[in-house]
N, C-alpha and C positions, 0 to 999 in steps of 0.2 A: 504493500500500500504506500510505504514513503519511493519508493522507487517513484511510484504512478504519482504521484503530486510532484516530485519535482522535475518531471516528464512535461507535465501540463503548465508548469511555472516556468520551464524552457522555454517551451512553445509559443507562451504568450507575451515573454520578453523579446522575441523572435521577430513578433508577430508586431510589437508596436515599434520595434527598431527601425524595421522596413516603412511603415505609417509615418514615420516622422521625415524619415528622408525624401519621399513624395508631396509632403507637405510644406517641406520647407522656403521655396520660394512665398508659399500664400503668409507663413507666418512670420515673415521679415517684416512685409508691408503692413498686417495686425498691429505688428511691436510699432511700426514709427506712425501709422497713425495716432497710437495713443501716446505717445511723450513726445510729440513735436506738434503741436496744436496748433502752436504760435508761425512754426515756419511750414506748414503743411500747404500744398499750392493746388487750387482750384483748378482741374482740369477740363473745365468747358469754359467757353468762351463769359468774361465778366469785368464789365466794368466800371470802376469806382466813383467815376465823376457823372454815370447817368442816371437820369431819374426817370425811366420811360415813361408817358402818359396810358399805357395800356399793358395789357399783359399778352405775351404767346401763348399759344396753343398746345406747346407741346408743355409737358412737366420736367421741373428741373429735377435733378437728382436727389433721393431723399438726403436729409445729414444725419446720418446714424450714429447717434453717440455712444462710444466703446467704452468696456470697465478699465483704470488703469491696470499697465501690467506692471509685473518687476523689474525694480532700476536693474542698470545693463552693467555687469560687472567688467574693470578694465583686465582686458589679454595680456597676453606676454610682450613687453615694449618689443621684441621681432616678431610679432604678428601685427601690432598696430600703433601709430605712431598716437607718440603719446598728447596731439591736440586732441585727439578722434577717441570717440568709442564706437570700437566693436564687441559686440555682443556675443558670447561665446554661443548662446544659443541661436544664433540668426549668422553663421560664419563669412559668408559674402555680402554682409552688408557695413557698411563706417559711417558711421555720424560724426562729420565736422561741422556742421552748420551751426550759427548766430553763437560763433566765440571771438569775433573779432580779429578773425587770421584775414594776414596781407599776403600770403604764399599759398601754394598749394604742397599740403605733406604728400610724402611718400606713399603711394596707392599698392599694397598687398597684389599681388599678381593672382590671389583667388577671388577678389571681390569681383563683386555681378553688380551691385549697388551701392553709387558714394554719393554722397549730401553734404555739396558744401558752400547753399544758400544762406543768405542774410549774414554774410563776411564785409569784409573791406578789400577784397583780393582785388588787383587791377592787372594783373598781367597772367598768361601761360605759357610757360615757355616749354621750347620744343624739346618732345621726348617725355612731356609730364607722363602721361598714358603709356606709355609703350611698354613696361612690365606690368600691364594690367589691361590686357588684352581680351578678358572673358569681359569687360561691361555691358551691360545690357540699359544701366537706368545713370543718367550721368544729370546732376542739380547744380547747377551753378548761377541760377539766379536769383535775384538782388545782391548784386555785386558791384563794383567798378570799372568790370573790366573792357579796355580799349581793343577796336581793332588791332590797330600798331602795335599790341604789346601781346599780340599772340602769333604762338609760332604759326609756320606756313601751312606745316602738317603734323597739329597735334595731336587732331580724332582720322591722320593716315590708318592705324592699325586697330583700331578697335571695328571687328567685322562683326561684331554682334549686337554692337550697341542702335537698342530700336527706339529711346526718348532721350532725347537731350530739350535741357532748359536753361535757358541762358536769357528770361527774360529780364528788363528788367535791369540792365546794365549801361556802357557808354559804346555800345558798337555801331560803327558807321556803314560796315555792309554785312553781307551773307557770311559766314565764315565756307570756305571753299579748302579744299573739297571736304565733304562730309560723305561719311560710311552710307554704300547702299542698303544695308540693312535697315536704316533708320526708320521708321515709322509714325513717330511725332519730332515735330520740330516747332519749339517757341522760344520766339525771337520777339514777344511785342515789347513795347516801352523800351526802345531803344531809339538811335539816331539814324538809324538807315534808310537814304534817300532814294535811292535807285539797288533794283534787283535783275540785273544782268538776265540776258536769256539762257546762259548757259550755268546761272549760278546754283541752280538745284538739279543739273543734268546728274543722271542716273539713278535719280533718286526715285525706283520702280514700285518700291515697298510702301514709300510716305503714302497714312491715310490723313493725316490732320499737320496742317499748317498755320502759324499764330505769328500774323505781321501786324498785329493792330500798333495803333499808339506810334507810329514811328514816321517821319518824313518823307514817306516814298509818294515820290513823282510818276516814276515811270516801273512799269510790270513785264511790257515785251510780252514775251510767248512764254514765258518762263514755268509757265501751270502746266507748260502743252502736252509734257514728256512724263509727268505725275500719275501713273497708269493706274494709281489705287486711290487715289487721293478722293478722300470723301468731304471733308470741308478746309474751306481756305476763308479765314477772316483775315480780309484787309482791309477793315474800318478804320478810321481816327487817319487816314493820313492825307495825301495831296494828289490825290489822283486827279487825272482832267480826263479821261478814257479806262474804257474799262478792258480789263488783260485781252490780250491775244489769246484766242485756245483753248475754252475751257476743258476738261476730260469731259471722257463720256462716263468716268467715274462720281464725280461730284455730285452731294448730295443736300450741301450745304455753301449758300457763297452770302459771304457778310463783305460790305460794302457802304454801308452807311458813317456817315460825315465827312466824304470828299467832294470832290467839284466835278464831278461828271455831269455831262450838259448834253449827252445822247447815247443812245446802243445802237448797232450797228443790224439792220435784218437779220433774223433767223439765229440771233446771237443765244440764245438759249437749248436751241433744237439739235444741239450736238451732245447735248449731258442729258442724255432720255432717266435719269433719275434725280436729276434734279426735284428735290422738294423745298427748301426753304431758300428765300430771297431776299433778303434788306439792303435797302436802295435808299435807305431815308437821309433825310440832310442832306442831298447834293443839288444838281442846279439840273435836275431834267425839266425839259418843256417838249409839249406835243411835236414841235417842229425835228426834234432829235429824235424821234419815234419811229418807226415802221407800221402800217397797219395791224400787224400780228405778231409784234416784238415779245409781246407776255402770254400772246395767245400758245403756251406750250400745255399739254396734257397731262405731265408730269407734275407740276408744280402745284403746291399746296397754301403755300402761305406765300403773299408777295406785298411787301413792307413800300411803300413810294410816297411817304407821309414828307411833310418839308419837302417839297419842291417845287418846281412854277407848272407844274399841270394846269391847261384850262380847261382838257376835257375828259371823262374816264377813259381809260386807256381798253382797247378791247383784251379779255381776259376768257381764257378755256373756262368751259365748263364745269369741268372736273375742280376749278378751285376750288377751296374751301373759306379762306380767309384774307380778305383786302383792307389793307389800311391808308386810304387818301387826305387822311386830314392834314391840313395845313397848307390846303394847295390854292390856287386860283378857279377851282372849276366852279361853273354858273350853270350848270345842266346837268338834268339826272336823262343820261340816256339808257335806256335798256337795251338798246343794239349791242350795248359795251359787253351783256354780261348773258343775252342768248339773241341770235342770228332768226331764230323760228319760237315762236312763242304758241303752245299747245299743252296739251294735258301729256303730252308724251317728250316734249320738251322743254329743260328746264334746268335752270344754276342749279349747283351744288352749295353754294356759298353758303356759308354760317355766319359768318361775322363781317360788316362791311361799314369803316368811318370812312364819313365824308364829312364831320364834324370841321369849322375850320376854315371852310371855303366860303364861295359866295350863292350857295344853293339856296333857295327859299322852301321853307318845308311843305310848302303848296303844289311845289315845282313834279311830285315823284307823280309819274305815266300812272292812268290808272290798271295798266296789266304788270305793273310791277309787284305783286303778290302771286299773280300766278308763273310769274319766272324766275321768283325770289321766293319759290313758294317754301324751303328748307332754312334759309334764313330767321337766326334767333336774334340776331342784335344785328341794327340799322342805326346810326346816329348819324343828325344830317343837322 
């Protein structure tokens, strides 16, 4: 009988040895959500100086508040250097972040994950990474650091690394070249004016792109070669034209508070999943329009709030949700939003402002209920 029990008490030390090492990626990220609150970085798109008049449609991510874990005991100073903890229980991950480092330490050649946001560091010099070639999760923003003061190729060798963050900092362009493994790239709150055409070339893998908040004038085709890319916000900056090329991946294009003053025809009908659109705050007028610019079948939400519209723009069917307020238009046309008006034809639209403009609330067709017949909120 003792034989048999410590048979069974093999087995099932066996049994969660194996459980913990399949696990161990998920429970790195556990550990730093709970003791890094302060430096912990929002991954969808958010920001600080807006106060929308409205709300979207989709739901933002819940915030699930976790129980604290156990402080992180420090390693042997030759496993981690001594600004950083690592966590003997989480072994490829190092927390340097919000201690006031102007360098960057020495990176362990097993880490998968370093965090070394909310520093003072202004430079990387070349070779930082290259004995730590497994990264996959690279944080270095809210920092100081300059173009000029980074090496040429210092994410050359990390072929596995799929997010770098580097918002948030004083860089004045793309950092080039960057690992095609990538898969997110934020870059906003920076100084970068212009994005080269060739400055994201190869990057096959990138699904999500984060240029808000930065000086960029000009875009090129630079999107054109992004085969995965599902959203690209380049709000906040200085566009006067909108990119070259979008994928036929994209599923998300932010775009609102630049000076684009027209779209080009059928500029949508290349990204057949195209679902969300924000256009707002820039300088469109009808005259920059095409007949059927927004008329895409894809498209769910389309944002063109703040801008000189005088007329509604014609829009597919299939939308769901329009927001025009703040524009010049003086006509509720229904042509804009069905082509044949019957019991068998008819918007999808749920939500549509027109609050804002110059429409009079006398002005709405009287068969605008039967082509608005799904329509729950109208403000005019």
């Amino acid at each position: 009988m003792c034989w048999v029990t410590i048979l069974i008490i093999a087995g099932l030390c066996g049994a969660s040895l194996g459980q913990y090492n399949e696990e161990e990626d998920l429970a790195w990220l556990q550990y730093y959500m709970r003791q890094s609150r302060v430096s912990s970085y929002n991954y969808m798109p958010y920001y600080e100086d807006e106060n929308p008049p409205y709300v979207y449609s989709y739901p933002a991510a819940p915030d699930t508040e976790l129980e604290p874990g156990p402080e992180p005991q420090q390693a042997p100073s030759w496993q981690c250097p001594q600004e950083c903890d690592c966590p003997p229980n989480f072994s490829s991950a190092m927390y340097c972040d919000t201690r006031n480092l102007r360098y960057l330490p020495f990176v362990p050649s097993r880490m998968k994950y370093v965090y070394f946001q909310n520093n003072l560091i202004t430079a990387i010099q070349e070779g930082a990474f290259d004995n730590a070639t497994e990264l996959e999760w690279l944080a270095l923003h809210n920092n100081q650091i300059s173009s000029e003061k980074m090496g040429k190729r210092v994410f050359g060798k990390l072929k596995n690394l799929e997010r770098l963050y580097m918002n948030n900092n004083n860089l004045t362009k793309v950092p080039s070249p960057l690992p095609r493994s990538l898969r997110e790239l934020h870059l906003s709150y920076n100084q970068i004016s212009r994005v080269p055409s060739n400055a994201l070339e190869g990057l096959e893998n990138l699904t999500a792109l984060y240029l808000s908040h930065n000086f960029i004038f000009e875009m090129g085709a630079s999107l054109k070669g992004l085969k995965s890319l599902i959203l690209a916000d380049l709000s906040y900056n200085h566009l006067r034209k909108v990119p070259d090329g979008l994928p036929m991946s994209l599923e998300q294009l932010y775009l609102e508070y630049n000076y684009i003053n027209a779209i080009p025809a059928d500029y949508f009908q290349v990204s057949p999943r195209l679902l969300y659109v924000r256009m707002s705050h820039n300088s469109l007028t009808n005259q920059g329009l095409s007949t059927n610019t927004f008329n895409s079948s894809s498209i769910l939400e389309l944002d063109l709030s703040y801008n000189q519209l005088q007329k509604i723009p014609r829009v597919n069917t299939n939308l769901e949700n329009l927001y025009l307020q703040g524009n010049q238009i003086n006509e509720f046309s229904i042509s804009s939003f069905c082509s044949v008006v019957d019991v068998m034809n008819y918007s999808r639209l749920q939500v549509l402002r027109l609050d804002g403009n110059e429409i009079k609330r006398n002005a709405v067709p009287p068969d605008a209920p039967l082509c608005l017949r799904r329509a729950t909120v109208i403000e005019i």
